[in-house]
Backbone bond lengths (Angstrom), bond angles and torsions (degrees), N, CA, C in turn:
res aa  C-N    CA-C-N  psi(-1)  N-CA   C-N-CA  omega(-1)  CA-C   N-CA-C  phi
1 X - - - 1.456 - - 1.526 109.56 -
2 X 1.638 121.26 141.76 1.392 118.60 -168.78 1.827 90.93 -85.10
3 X 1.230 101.05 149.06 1.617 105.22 153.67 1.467 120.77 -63.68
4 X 1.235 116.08 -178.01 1.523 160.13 135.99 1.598 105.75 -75.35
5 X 1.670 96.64 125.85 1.618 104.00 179.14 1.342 86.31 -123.63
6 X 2.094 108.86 135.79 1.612 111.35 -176.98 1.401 70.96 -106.31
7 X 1.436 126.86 162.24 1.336 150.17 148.74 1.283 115.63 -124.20
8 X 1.655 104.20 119.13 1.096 88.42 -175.21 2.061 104.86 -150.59
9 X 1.436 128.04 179.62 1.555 96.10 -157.08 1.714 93.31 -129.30
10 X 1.106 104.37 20.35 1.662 107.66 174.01 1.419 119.27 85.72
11 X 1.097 124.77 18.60 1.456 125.15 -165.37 1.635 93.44 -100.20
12 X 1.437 122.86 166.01 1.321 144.90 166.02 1.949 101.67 -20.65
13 X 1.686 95.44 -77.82 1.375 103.67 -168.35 1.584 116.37 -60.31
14 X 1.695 108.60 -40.58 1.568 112.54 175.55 1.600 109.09 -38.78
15 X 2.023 115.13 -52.56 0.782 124.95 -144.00 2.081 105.87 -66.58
16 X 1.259 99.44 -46.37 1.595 141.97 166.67 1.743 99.69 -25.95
17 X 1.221 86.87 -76.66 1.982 95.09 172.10 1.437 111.62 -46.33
18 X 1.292 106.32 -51.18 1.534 98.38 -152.19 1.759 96.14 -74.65
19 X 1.258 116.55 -29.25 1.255 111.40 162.01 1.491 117.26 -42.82
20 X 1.246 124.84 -69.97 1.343 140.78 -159.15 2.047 104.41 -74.16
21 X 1.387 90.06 -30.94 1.657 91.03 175.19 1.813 103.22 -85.32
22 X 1.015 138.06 -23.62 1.240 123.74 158.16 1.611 123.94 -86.98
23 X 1.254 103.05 8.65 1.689 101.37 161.74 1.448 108.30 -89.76
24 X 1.519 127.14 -27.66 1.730 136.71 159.73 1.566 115.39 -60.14
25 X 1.197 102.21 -42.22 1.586 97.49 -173.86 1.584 104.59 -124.31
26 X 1.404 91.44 147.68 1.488 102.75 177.99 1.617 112.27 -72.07
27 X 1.327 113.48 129.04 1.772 116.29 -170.43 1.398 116.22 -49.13
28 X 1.940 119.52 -35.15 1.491 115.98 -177.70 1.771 97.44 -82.75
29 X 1.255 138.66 24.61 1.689 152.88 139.43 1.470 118.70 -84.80
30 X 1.117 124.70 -8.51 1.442 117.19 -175.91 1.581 121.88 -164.77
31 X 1.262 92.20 113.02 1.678 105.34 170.93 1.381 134.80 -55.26
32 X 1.554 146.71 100.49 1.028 143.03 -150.67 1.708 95.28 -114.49
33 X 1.217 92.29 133.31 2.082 103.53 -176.64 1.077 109.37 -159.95
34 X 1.637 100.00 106.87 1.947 124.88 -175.63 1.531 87.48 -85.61
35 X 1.487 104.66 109.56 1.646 120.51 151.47 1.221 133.55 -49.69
36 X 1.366 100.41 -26.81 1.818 101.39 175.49 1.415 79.19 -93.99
37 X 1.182 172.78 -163.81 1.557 137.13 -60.14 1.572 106.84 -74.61
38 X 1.304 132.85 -27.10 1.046 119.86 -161.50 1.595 101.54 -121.10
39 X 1.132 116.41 111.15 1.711 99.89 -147.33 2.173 75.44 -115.13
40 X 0.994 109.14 -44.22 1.538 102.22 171.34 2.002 102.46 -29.32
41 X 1.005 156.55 -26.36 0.947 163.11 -89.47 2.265 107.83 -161.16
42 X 1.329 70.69 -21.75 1.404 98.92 177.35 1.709 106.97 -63.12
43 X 1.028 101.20 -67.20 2.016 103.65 -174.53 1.300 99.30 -58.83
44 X 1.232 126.99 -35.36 1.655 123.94 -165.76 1.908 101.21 -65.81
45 X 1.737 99.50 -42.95 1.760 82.11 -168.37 1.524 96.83 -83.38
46 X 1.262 129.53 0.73 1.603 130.14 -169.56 1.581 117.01 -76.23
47 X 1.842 109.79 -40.58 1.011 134.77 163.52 1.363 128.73 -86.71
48 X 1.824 98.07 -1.46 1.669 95.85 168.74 1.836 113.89 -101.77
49 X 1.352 97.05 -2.16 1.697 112.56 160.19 2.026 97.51 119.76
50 X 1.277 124.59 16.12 1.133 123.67 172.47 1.588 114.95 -58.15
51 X 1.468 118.28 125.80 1.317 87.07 -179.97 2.077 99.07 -127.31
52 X 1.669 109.66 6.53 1.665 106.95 168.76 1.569 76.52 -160.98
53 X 1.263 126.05 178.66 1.517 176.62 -105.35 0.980 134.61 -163.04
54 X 1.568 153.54 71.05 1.250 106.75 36.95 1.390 97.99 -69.87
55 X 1.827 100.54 168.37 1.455 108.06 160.22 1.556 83.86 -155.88
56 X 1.632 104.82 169.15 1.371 116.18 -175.95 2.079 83.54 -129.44
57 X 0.993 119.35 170.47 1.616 151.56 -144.58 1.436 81.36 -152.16
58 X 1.385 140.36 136.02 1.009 128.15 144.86 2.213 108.20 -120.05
59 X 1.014 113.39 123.68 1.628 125.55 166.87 1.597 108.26 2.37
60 X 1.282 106.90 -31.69 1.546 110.13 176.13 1.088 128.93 -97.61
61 X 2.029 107.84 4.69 1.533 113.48 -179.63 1.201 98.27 91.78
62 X 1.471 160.69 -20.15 1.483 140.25 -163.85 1.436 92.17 -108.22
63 X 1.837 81.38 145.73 1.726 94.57 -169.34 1.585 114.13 -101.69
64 X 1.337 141.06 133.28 1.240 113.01 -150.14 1.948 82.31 -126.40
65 X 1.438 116.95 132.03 1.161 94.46 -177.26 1.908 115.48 -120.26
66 X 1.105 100.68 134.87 1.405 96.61 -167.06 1.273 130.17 -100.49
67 X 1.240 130.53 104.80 1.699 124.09 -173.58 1.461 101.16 87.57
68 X 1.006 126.08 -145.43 1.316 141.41 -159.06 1.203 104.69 -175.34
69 X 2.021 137.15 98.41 0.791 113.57 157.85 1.601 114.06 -100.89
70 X 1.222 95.79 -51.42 1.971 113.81 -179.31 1.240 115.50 -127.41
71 X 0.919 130.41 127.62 2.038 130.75 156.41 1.360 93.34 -54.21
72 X 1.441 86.15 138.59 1.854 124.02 169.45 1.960 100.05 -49.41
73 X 1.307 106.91 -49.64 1.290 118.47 173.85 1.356 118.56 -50.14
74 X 1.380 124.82 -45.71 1.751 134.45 144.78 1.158 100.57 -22.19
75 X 0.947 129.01 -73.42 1.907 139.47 -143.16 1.222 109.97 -86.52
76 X 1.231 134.27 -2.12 1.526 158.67 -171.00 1.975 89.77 -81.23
């Protein structure tokens, strides 16, 4: 089964989600990847349709984006 990719860039609110999005999904379901350390990581959520931070990836390809922390373009 494919995961759930959370992307997210370390800020207060990113941090908040990823809390609250791993109280929904079980952790061996979903991939969590802080862009500001792993900035290689960047084209992957750019080309998976991310377009700010948090965002969730969901297994089916749709990108669901939550709050507003940073543009993908930030994280560049």
């Amino acid at each position: 089964m494919k995961k759930s990719i959370f992307y997210h860039a370390g800020c207060p609110l990113c941090v908040s989600a990823e809390q609250d999005i791993l109280n929904f999904i079980p952790e061996n379901e979903v991939e969590v990847i802080h862009l500001g350390q792993d900035k290689a990581k960047v084209r992957d959520a750019e080309a998976a349709g991310v377009q700010s931070v948090p965002a969730l990836v969901l297994a089916n390809g749709n990108v669901l984006h939550i709050n507003f922390g940073a543009s993908i373009e930030d994280l560049k």
